[in-house]
C-alpha positions as CSV (number, residue, x, y, z in Angstrom):
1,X,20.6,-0.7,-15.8
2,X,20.1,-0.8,-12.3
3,X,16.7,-1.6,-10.1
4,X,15.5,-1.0,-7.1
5,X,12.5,-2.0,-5.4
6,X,11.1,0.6,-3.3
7,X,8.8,-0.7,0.0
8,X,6.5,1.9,1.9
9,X,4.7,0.3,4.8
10,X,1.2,1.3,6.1
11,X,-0.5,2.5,9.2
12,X,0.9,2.2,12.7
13,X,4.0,0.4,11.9
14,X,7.7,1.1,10.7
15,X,8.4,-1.6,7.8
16,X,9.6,-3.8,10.3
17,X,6.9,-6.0,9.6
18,X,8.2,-6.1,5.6
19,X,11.3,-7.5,6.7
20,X,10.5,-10.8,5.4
21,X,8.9,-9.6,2.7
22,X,11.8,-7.8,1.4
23,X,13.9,-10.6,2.0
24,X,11.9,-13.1,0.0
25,X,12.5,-9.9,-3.2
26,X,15.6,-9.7,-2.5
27,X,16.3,-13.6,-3.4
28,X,14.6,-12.8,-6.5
29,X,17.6,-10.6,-7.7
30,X,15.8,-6.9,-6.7
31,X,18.0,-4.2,-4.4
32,X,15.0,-3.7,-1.5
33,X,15.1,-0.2,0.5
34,X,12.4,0.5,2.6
35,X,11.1,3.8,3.3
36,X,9.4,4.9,6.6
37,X,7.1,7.3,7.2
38,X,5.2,8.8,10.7
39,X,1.4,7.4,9.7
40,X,-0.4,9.5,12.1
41,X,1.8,12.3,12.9
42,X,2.0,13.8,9.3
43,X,-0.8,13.2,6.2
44,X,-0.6,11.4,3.6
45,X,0.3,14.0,1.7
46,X,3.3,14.9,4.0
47,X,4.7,12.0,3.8
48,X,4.3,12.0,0.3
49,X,6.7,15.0,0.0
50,X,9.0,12.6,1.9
51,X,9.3,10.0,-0.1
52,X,9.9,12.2,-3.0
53,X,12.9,13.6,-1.1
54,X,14.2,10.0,-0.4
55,X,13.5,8.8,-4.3
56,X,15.6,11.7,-5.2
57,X,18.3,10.2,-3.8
58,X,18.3,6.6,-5.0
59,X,21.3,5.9,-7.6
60,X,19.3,3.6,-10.0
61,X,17.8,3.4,-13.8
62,X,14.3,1.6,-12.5
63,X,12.2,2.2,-9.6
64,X,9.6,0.0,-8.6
65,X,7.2,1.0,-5.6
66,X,5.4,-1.6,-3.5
67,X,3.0,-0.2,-0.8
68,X,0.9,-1.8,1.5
69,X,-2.9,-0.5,3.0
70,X,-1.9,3.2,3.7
71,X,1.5,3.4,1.8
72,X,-0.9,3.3,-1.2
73,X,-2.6,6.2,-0.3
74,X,0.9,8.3,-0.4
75,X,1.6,7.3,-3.4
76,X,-1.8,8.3,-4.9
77,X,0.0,12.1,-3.1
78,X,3.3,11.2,-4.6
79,X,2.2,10.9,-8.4
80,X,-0.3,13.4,-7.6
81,X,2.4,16.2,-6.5
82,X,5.1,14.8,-8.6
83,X,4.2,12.5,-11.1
84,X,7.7,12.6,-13.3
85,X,9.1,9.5,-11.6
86,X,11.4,7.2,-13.0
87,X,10.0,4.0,-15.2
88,X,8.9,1.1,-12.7
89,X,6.2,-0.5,-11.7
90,X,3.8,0.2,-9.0
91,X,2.0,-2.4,-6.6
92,X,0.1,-2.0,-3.9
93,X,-1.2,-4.3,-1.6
94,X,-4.3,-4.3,0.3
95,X,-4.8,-0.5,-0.7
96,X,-8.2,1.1,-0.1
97,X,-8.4,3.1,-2.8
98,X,-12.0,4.0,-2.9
99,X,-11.3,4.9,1.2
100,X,-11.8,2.4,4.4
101,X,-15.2,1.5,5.3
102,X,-13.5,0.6,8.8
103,X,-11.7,4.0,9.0
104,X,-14.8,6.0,8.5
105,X,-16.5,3.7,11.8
106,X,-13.8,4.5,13.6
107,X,-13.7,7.8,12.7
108,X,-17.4,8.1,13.4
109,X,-16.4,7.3,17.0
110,X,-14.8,10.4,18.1
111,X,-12.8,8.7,21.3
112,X,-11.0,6.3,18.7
113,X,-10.4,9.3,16.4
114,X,-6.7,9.6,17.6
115,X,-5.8,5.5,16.4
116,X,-6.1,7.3,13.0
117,X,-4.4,10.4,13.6
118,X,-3.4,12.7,10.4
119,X,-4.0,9.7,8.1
120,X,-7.6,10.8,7.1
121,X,-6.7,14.0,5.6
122,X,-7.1,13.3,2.0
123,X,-6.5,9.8,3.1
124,X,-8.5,6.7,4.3
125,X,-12.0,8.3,4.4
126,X,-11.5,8.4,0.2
127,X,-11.1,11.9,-0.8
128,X,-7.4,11.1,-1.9
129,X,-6.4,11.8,-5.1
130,X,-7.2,9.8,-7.8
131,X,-4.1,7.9,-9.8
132,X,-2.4,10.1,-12.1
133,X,0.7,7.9,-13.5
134,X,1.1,7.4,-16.7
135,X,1.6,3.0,-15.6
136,X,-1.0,0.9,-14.4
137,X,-1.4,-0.5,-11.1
138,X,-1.0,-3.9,-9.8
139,X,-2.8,-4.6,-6.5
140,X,-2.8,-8.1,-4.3
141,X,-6.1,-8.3,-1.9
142,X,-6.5,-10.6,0.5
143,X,-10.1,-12.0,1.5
144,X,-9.3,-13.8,4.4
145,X,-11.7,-12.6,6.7
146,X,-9.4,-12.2,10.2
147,X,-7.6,-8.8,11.5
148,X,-8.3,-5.9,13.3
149,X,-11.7,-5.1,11.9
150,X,-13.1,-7.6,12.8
151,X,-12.4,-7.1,16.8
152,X,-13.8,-3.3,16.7
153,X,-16.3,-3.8,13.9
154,X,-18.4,-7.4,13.7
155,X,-19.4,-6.5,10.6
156,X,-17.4,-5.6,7.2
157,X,-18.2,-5.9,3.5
158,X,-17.4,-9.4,2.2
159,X,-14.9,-10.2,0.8
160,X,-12.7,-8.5,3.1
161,X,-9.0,-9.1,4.7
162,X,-10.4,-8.6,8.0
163,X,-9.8,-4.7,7.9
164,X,-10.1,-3.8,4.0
165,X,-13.0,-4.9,1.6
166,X,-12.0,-6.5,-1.4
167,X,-14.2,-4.0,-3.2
168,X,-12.5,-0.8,-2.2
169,X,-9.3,-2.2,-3.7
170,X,-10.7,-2.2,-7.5
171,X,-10.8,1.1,-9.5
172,X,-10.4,1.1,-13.4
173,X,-6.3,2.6,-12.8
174,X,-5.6,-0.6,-11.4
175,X,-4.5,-3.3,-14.4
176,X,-3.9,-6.4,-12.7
177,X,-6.0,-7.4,-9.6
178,X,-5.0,-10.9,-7.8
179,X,-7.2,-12.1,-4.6
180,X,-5.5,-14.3,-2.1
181,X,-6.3,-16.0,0.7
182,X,-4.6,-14.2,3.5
183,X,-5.6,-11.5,5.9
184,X,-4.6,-7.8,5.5
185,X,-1.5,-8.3,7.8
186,X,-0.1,-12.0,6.4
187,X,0.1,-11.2,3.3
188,X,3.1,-9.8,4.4
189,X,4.8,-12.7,5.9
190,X,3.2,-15.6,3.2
191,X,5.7,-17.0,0.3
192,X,3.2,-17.2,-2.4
193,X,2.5,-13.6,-2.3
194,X,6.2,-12.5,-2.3
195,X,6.3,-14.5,-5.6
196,X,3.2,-12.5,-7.0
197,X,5.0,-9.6,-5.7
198,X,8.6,-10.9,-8.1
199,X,6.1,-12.4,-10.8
200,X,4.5,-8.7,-11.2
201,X,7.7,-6.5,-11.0
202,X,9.2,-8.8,-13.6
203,X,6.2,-9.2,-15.7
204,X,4.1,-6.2,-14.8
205,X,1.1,-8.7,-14.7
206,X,0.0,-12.0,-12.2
């Protein structure tokens, strides 16, 4: 039975920054592919019609999906618009899922309005769809208060990651919740979060 470990990136960036990420699964015995997606040129919902076309063409058995901050949102689109996926687990890491309280500040500002291009469109401002797999999330926030929120916006929720609050990562679809200490962005790059991420796709639990 083959697996593969599927990696979709969030906002302004092109899974680059998962590199090491991916790596670290990798070493845990998991084929990595990593999909990339335009953030602010197409919608969530867009690019959720995307990754369907790119999941299509994986040979394998298994498919697990790990998403970080925005890449969440398109896979609340993707299991929305085509929930018959193949069995895997899902994960998402510093997802809002009940919307960004620092997206909707920015968006309040209209001259910043373009940083979030097309992602707000059923997207970070929380009108995205709500989860409609049939398997429970997994989802890794941080609560280290340091990132880009915190240089636009003094002031966020705590806990936060320094752009996400803590709280608008819970909802009752996600199963397994684990805080860690690291900001929104290095939880990418830390070791003890790529083992939650292998501990969870193995397990389906923390």
């Amino acid at each position: 039975m083959k697996e593969v470990v599927v990696f979709i990136h969030g906002i302004w960036v092109n899974g680059l920054e998962q590199a090491l990420l991916r790596h670290r699964v990798r070493a845990c015995g998991y084929d990595c592919r990593q999909f990339s997606y335009h953030s602010l040129l197409r919608t969530p919902q867009q690019n959720a019609a995307r990754l369907q076309a790119f999941l299509e063409r994986l040979e394998a058995d298994v498919v697990h999906l790990v998403a970080h901050s925005l890449g969440g949102i398109v896979l609340m689109h993707l299991f929305d618009r085509y929930p018959d996926q193949r069995p895997g687990r899902v994960l998402l890491l510093g997802t809002p899922l009940n919307g960004s309280s620092l997206a909707r500040k920015i968006h309040r500002f209209a001259p910043a309005r373009p940083l979030l291009g097309r992602a707000v469109q059923r997207g970070l401002l929380g009108d995205m769809p709500r989860w409609k797999g049939a398997r429970p999330l997994g989802m890794i926030a941080g609560n280290r208060g340091i990132g880009f929120g915190l240089l636009v916006f003094n002031r966020l929720e705590r806990p936060h990651d320094g752009t996400v609050c803590v709280r608008e990562t819970l909802s009752p679809a996600v199963g397994h919740h684990l805080e860690v200490p690291y900001s929104h962005t290095q939880m990418l790059f830390v070791r003890p979060v790529a083992e939650a991420v292998c501990t969870y796709l193995d397990r389906g639990r923390f």
